[in-house]
N, C-alpha and C positions, 0 to 999 in steps of 0.2 A: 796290860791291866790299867785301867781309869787311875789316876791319882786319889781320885774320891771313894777308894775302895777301901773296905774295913773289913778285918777279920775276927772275931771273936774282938772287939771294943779296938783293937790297933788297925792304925793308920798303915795299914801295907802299900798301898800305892803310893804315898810320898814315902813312904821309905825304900820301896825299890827305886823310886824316882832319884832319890839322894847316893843309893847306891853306882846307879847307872852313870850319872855324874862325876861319883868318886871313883868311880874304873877309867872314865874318859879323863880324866885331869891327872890324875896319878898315875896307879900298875892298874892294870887288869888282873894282877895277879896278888892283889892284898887276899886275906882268909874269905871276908864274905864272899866276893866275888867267886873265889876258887868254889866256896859251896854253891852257890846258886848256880854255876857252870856244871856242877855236878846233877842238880837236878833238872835243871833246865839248857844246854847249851845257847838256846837261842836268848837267853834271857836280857841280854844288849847287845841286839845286832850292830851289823853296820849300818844298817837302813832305818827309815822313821819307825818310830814305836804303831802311827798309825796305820804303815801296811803291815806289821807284824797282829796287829788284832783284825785286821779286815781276815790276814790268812787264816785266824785259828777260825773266826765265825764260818768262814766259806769250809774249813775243813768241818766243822764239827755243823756243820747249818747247810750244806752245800746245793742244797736244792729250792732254798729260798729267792725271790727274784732280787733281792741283793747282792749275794753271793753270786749267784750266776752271772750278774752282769759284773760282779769283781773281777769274776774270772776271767769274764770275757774280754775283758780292760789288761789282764793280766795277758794275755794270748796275743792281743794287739800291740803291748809293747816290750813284748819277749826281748827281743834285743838291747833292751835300755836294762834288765833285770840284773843284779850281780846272779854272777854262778852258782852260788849259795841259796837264792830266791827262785832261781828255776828248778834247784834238784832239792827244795822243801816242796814244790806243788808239783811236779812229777813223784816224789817218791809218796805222796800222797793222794797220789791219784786226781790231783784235780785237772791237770793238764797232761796231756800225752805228747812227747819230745818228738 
């Protein structure tokens, strides 16, 4: 999610932003995080925030020339991916193992 995201008048992208931050410096296990794990597991990967939105667009867009060449970039460096980033676009269909 963009930082400059707004949800009904709040700032939800800097606020996940701050939360993201406050899991990595502290627990991962304060109350927000424990909820936003509940809705979302992926919601502070290990990995940059911007391959986690490249994936959702390619998941939810996957036939745009974007996305396909995401994927395609995704398939070329399968072996750099953590385990986690290969079995989100496998169990998604975007890449077959």
């Amino acid at each position: 999610m963009p930082h400059d995201t707004l949800h009904e008048g709040f700032s939800l992208g800097r606020w996940l932003i701050k939360q993201r931050y406050r899991a990595n410096k502290t627990s991962p296990s304060f109350p927000a995080a424990r909820a936003l794990t509940a809705i979302d597991p992926w919601w502070n990967p290990p990995w940059g925030t911007v391959w986690q939105r490249a994936y959702h667009h390619a998941r939810t867009h996957p036939h745009t020339p974007a996305a396909r060449r995401w994927i395609q970039s995704q398939r070329r460096s399968w072996l750099l991916l953590h385990p986690d980033q290969q079995q989100l676009l496998t169990t998604a269909g975007l890449i077959t193992a």
